[in-house]
C-alpha positions in Angstrom: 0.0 0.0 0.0 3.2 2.5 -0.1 1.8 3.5 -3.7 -1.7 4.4 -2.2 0.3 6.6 0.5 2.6 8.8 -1.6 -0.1 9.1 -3.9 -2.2 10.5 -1.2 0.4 12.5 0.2 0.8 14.5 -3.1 -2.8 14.4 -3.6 -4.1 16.2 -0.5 -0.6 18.5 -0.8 -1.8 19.8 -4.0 -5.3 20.0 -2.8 -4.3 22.4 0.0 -1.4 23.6 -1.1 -1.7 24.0 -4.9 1.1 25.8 -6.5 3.2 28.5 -4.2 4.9 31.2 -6.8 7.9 31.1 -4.2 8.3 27.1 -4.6 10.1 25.7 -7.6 8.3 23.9 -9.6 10.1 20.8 -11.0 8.3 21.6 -14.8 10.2 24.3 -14.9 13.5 22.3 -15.0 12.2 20.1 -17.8 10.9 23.6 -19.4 14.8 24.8 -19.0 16.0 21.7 -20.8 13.4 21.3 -23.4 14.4 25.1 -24.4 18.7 24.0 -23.7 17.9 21.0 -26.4 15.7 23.0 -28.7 18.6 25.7 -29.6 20.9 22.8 -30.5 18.5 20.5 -32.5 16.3 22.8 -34.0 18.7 25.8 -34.7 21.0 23.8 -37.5 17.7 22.6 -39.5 15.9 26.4 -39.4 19.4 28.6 -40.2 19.9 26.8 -43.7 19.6 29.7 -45.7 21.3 32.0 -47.7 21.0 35.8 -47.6 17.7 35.9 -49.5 16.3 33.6 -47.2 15.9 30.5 -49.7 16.7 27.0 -48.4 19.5 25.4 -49.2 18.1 21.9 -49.1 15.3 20.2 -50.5 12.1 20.5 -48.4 11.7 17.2 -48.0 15.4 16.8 -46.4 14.8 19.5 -44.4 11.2 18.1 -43.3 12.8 14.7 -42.4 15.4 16.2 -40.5 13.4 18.5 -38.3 11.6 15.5 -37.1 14.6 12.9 -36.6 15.9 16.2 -34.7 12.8 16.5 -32.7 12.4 13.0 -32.0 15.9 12.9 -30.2 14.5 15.6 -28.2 11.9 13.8 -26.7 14.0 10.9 -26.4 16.7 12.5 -24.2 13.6 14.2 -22.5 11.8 11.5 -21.0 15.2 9.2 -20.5 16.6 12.2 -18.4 13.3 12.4 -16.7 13.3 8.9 -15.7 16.3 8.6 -14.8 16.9 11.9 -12.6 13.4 10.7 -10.8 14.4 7.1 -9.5 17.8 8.3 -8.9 16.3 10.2 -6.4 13.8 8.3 -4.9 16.2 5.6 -5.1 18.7 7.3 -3.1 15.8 8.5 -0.8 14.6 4.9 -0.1 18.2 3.6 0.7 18.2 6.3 3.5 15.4 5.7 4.8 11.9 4.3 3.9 10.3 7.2 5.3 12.4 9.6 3.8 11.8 7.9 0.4 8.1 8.3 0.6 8.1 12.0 1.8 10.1 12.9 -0.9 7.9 10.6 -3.7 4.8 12.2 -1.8 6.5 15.7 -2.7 7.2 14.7 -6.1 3.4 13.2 -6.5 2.0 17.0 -5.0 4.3 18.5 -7.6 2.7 16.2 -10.8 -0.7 17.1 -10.2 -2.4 20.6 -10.8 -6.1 20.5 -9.4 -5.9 23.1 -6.9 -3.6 25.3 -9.6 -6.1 25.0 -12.2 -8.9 26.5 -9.7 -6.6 29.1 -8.0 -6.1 30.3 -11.8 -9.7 30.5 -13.2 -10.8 32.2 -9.9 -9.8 35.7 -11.2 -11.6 34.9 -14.2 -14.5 34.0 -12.6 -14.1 37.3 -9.7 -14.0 39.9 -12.8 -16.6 38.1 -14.5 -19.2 38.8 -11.8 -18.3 42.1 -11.6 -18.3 43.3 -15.5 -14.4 44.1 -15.6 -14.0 42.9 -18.9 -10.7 43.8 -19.7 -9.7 42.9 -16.0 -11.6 39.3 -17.2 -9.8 39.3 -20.8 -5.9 39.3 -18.6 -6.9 37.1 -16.6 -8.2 34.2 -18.6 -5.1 34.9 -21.1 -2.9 34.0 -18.2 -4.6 30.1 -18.8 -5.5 29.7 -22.3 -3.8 30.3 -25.7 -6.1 31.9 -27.7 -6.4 35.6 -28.3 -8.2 37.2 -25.8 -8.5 40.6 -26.8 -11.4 40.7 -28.1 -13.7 38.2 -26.7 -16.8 39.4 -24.9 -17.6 38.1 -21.4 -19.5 35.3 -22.7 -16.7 34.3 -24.8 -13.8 34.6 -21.6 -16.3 32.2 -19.7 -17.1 29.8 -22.4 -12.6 29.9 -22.5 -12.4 29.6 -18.9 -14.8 26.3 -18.9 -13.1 24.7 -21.8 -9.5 24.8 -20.1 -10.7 23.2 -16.6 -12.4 20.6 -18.8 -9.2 20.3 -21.0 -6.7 20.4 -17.9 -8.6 18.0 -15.6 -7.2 15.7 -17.9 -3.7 17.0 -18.8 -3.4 18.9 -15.0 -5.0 15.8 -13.0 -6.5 12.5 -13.9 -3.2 11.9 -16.6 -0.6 12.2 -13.9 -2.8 10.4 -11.3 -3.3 7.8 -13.7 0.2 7.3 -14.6 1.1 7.8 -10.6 -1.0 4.7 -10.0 1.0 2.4 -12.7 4.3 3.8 -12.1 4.7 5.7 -9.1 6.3 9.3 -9.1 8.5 8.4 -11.6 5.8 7.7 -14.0 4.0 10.8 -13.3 7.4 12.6 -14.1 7.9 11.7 -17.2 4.0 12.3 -18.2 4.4 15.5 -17.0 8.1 16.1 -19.1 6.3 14.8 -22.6 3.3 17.0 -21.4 5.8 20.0 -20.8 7.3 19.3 -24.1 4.2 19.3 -26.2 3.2 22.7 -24.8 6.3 24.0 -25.7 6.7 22.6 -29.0 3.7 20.5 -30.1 2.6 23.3 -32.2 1.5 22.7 -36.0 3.3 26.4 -36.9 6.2 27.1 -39.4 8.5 26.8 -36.5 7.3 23.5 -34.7 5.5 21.8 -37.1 7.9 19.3 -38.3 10.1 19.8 -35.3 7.6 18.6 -32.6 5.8 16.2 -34.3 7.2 13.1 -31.7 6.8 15.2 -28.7 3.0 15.3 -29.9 2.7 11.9 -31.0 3.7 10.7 -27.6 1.4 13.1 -26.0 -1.0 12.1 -27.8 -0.1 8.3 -26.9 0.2 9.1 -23.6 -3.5 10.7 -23.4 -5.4 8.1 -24.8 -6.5 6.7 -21.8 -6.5 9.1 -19.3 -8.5 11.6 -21.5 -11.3 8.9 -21.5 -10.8 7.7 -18.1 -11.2 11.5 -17.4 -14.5 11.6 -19.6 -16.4 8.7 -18.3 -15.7 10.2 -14.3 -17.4 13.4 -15.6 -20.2 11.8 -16.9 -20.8 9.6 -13.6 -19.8 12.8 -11.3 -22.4 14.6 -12.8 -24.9 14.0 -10.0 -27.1 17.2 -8.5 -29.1 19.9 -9.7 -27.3 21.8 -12.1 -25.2 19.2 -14.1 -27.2 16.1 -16.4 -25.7 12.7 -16.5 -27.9 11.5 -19.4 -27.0 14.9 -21.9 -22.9 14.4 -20.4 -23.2 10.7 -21.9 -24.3 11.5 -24.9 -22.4 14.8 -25.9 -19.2 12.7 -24.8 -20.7 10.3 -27.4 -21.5 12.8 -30.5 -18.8 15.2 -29.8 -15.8 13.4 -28.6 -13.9 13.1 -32.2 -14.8 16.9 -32.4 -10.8 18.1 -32.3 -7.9 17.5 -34.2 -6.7 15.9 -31.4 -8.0 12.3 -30.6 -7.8 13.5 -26.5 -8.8 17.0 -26.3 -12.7 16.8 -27.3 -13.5 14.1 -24.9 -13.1 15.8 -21.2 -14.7 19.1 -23.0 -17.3 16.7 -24.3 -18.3 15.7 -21.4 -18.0 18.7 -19.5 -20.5 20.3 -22.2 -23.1 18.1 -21.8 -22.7 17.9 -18.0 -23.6 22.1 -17.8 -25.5 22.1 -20.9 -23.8 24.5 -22.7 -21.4 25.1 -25.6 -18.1 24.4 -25.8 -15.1 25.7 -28.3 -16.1 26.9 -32.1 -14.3 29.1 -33.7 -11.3 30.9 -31.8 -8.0 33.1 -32.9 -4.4 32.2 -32.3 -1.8 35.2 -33.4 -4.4 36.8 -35.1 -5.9 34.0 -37.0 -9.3 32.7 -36.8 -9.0 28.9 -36.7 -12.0 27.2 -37.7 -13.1 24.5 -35.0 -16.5 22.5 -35.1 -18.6 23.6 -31.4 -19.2 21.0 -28.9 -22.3 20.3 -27.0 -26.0 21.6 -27.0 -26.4 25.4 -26.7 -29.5 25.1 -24.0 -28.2 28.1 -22.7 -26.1 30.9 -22.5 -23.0 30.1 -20.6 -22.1 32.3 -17.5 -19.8 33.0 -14.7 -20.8 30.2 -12.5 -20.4 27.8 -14.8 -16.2 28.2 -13.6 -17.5 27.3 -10.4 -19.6 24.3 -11.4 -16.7 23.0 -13.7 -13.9 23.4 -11.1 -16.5 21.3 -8.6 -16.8 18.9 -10.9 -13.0 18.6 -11.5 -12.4 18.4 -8.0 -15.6 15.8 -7.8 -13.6 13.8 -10.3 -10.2 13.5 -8.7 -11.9 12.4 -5.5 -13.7 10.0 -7.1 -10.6 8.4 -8.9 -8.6 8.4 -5.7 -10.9 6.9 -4.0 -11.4 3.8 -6.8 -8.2 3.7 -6.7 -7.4 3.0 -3.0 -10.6 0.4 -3.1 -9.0 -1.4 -6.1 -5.6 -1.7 -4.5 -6.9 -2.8 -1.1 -8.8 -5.4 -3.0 -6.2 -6.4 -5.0 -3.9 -6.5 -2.4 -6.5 -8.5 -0.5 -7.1 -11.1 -2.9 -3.1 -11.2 -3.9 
């Protein structure tokens, strides 16, 4: 049961903790080495040009080599993450076995991002009510990547929903998940390929060859968790203001509804849970990127629909804990 403990430890650290500016944040180290690795990988492929700025290699070549370069990156990435995490807590458990699970409980808080992910959207939520637009517009661009300059308040909230929903996957049930296989160490090198796609997982001219692998394997890495993530919205959505039935079948309709195979299906969920509508059209850097909408507009959305997705996010990780604690008593009944 020393996996239930740590895993609690970091659970109910992040819960009343969340995410101290003053503390270091480990992600911030992978961040540092991501950006140390992408000057030396990326640099040699992008500079191949002559004064007028035409390539000096065939596309193709230079296509091919942004993505053999990339894909070394994430190697070296996750290998370092691995291997800097269970040195640790392999040096930590030699000690001592109770120093070994403080400091894997520490690294467990560290992994996840509930509490973080409220703590940010509050402000949103605080303007919101009080028709500070452009005090809402700042704060909801601190937690989404979209333009938010000229959304209208409808618009900030409707954002504001569809990154809880998004990040209750990426932020909590994903590293949980991984936590529960693999300890800290496996929630360490989720959250390193997570890092990395945020950073580089973009389809622009810059990154769209160059972090195709850290993508990929984010993408890989989601598959699960996203749906794992889905299915606890739809059987957390209990009470007056959310509807099971609608959450199951929005998830359903709408879950293929992204370019990614992961992202649609928490904000599916979510969607039909509130009974509102989710993502449509946005712009990035000024562009307006088409994207089909998700769920049923039944209503207008509104400020307290942050509230009632950050409950259910919270609803959600306490649910999985708790499964999770059942299934390993059980198992470690029966075994």
């Amino acid at each position: 049961m020393a996996a239930v403990v740590v895993i609690w430890i970091g659970f109910l650290l992040d819960l009343i903790l969340g995410d101290p500016p003053k503390l270091y944040h480990p992600v911030r180290w992978i961040g540092k080495e991501i950006s140390f690795l992408e000057k030396r990988l990326l640099k040699p492929s992008v500079s191949q040009a002559d004064a007028n700025g035409k390539a000096q290699m065939p596309e193709s070549v230079r296509k091919a080599r942004e993505r053999r370069s990339g894909a070394v990156m994430a190697v070296i990435v996750m290998i370092t993450a691995f291997v800097v995490s269970g040195l640790i807590l392999w040096i930590c458990y030699r000690v001592h076995p109770i120093l070994g699970v403080a400091v894997e409980g520490w690294l467990c808080y560290r992994m996840l991002a509930a509490r973080c992910l409220r703590d940010e959207s509050m402000p949103v939520y605080r303007a919101l009510k009080k028709h500070d637009l452009p005090a809402a517009r700042t704060a909801v661009s601190r937690i989404v990547g979209r333009d938010t300059e000229t959304l209208d308040e409808e618009g900030v909230a409707k954002a504001t929903v569809e990154t809880i929903a998004e990040n209750a996957s990426d932020g909590a049930v994903a590293p949980l998940f991984y936590m529960m296989l693999f300890g800290a160490v496996g929630g360490f090198v989720y959250k390193a390929v997570n890092t990395m796609d945020s950073m580089v997982g973009y389809k622009n001219d810059k990154y769209q060859y160059f972090g195709t692998a850290a993508a990929r394997i984010d993408d890989v890495l989601n598959f699960i968790p996203s749906r794992i993530c889905a299915v606890l919205i739809i059987l957390c959505s209990w009470g007056r203001r959310f509807d099971r039935k609608r959450a199951a079948n929005v998830w359903q309709r709408d879950r293929r509804k992204h370019k990614s195979p992961n992202s649609a299906q928490s904000e599916a969920a979510m969607a039909g849970a509130l009974g509102v509508e989710l993502a449509g059209d946005a712009s990035y850097f000024g562009k307006i990127v088409k994207k089909d909408t998700i769920g049923d507009r039944t209503r207008a959305i509104e400020p307290e629909d942050i509230i009632r997705a950050n409950r259910m996010l919270y609803r959600v990780v306490w649910v999985m804990m708790i499964l999770f604690t059942v299934l390993k008593g059980v198992l470690g009944f029966v075994l």
